[in-house]
N, C-alpha and C positions, 0 to 999 in steps of 0.2 A: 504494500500500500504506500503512494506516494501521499506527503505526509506537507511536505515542506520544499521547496528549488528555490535556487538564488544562480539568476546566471544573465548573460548577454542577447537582449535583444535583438531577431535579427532579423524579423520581419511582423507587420501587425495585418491582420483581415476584419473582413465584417461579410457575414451572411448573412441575410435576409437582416433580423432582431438581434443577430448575435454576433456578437466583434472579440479581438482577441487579439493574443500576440505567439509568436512563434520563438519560445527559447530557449537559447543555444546553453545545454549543462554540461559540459565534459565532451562536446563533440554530438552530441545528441539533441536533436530539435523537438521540445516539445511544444503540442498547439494546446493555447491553455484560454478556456472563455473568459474575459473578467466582464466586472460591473464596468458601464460606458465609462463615469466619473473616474474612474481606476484607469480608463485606456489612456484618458485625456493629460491622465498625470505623467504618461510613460514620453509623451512629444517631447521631453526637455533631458530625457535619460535616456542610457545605454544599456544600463543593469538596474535589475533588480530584484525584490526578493517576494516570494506569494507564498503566501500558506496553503494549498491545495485540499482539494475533495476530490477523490475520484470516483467514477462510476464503471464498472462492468459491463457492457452488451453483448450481445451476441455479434454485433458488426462491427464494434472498436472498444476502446477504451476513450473515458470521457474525461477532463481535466478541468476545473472549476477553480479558478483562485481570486486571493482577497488579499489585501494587505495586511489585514487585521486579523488577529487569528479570533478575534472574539467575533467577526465576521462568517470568517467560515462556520464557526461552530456553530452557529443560529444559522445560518444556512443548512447547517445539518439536521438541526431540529424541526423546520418548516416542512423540507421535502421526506421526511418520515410522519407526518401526515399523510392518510389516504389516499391517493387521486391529487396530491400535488407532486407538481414537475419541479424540475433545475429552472424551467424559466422561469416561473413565480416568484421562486425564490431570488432569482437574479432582479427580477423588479421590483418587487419591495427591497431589496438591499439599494437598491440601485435609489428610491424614494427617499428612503429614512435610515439615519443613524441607527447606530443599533440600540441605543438605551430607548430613543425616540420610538422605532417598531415595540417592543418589550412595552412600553408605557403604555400605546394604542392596541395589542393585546387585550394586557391586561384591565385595561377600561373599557371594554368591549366596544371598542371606535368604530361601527360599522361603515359608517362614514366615511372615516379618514383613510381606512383601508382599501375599501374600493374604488379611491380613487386612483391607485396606481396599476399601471396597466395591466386588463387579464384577471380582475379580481373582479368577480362577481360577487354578490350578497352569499349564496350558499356556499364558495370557496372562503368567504370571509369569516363566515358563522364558524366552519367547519376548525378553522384556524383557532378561534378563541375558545372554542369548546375544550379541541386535543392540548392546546398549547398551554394558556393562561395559569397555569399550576404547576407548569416546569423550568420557567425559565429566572426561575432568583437567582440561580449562580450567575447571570449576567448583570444583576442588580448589584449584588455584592461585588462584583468586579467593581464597579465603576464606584460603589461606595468603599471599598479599601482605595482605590487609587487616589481619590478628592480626600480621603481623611489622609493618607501619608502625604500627598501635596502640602494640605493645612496645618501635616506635623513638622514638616520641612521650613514651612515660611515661619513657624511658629518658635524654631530653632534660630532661628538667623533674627530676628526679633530681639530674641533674649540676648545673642552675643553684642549687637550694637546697642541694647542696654547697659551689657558690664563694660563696651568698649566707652560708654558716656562716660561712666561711674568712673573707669581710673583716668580718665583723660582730665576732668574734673577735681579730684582728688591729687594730681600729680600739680594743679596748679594751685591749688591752696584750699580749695571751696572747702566749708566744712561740711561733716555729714550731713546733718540734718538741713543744707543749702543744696546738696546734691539729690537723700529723698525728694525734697520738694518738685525739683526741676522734673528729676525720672517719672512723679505722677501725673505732670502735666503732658509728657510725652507718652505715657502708655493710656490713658485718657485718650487719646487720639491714633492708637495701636492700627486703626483700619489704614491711615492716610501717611502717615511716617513712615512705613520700612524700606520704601521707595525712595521716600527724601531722603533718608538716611545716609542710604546704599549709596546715591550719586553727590554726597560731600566726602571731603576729605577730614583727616583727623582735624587740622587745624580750624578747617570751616566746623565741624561738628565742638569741639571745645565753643 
């Protein structure tokens, strides 16, 4: 099972609804479908890397990739629904982020869904019936990733606090001159670690 390719583009197509690119791994040209928005990114590049799904035929072997591996994987989940194809799946990837599809699932958006291509009301239904219950590992992806973001800026915050405190202290201020100033700047924690970042020591004393 191909899983994973990182290699050099060496040619791009489009059939009828479906476009792709041709790439070159070790001497081996594989044809791989992407979402349009994914082709359009390869015009400025030579190489690059996709996370693959492949399928089995009886007439070939089929190639699906994404940039995202949280891409594919909800790609995986859609066409393991009943009577849905790799295109559907390509068009709704193709419509909406992945947290964005996951959201409209799960709030059963009949709506929002059918409006990307090939989705009718009963392929809609059928979607939020099988799916709406399985896909929180996609929820918690994106909530571990925005909590370690916020743990990160949260971190760098604190050191241009203790960077205040001795810059402050190294000129004379006394303690209780230094608290003062530090809660006027954390009082304003959302709009400083910007400002912060782009003074120097001297400007920050």
């Amino acid at each position: 099972m191909i899983s994973w390719l990182k290699g050099k583009i060496i040619h791009t197509w489009k059939i009828t609804s479906k476009q792709g690119v041709v790439l070159d791994v070790g001497g081996v040209g594989y044809e791989i479908q992407l979402l349009p928005k994914h082709l359009a990114k390869t015009e400025d590049t030579t190489e690059i890397e996709l996370w693959i799904h492949q399928i089995h035929r009886e007439d070939g072997t089929l190639l699906y990739g994404f940039i995202e591996v949280d891409q594919r994987d909800l790609f995986r989940e859609i066409i393991s629904v009943n009577g849905i194809g790799p295109q559907i799946g390509i068009a709704l990837l193709e419509d909406f982020e992945v947290s964005q599809l996951v959201k409209t699932i799960e709030e059963n958006d009949l709506i929002l869904l059918t409006k990307s291509q090939g989705i009718g009301k009963r392929i809609a239904e059928r979607l939020i019936v099988e799916l709406r219950n399985k896909l929180h590992r996609f929820i918690d992806n994106n909530k571990t990733n925005h909590d370690n973001k916020k743990g990160k800026e949260s971190n760098q915050f604190s050191k241009y606090i203790e960077e205040i405190y001795l810059i402050l202290n190294s000129l004379g201020y006394l303690d209780n001159e230094i608290k003062d100033s530090i809660k006027i700047v954390i009082t304003n924690e959302k709009e400083n670690p910007l400002l912060l970042n782009s003074l120097s020591a001297e400007d920050k004393a």
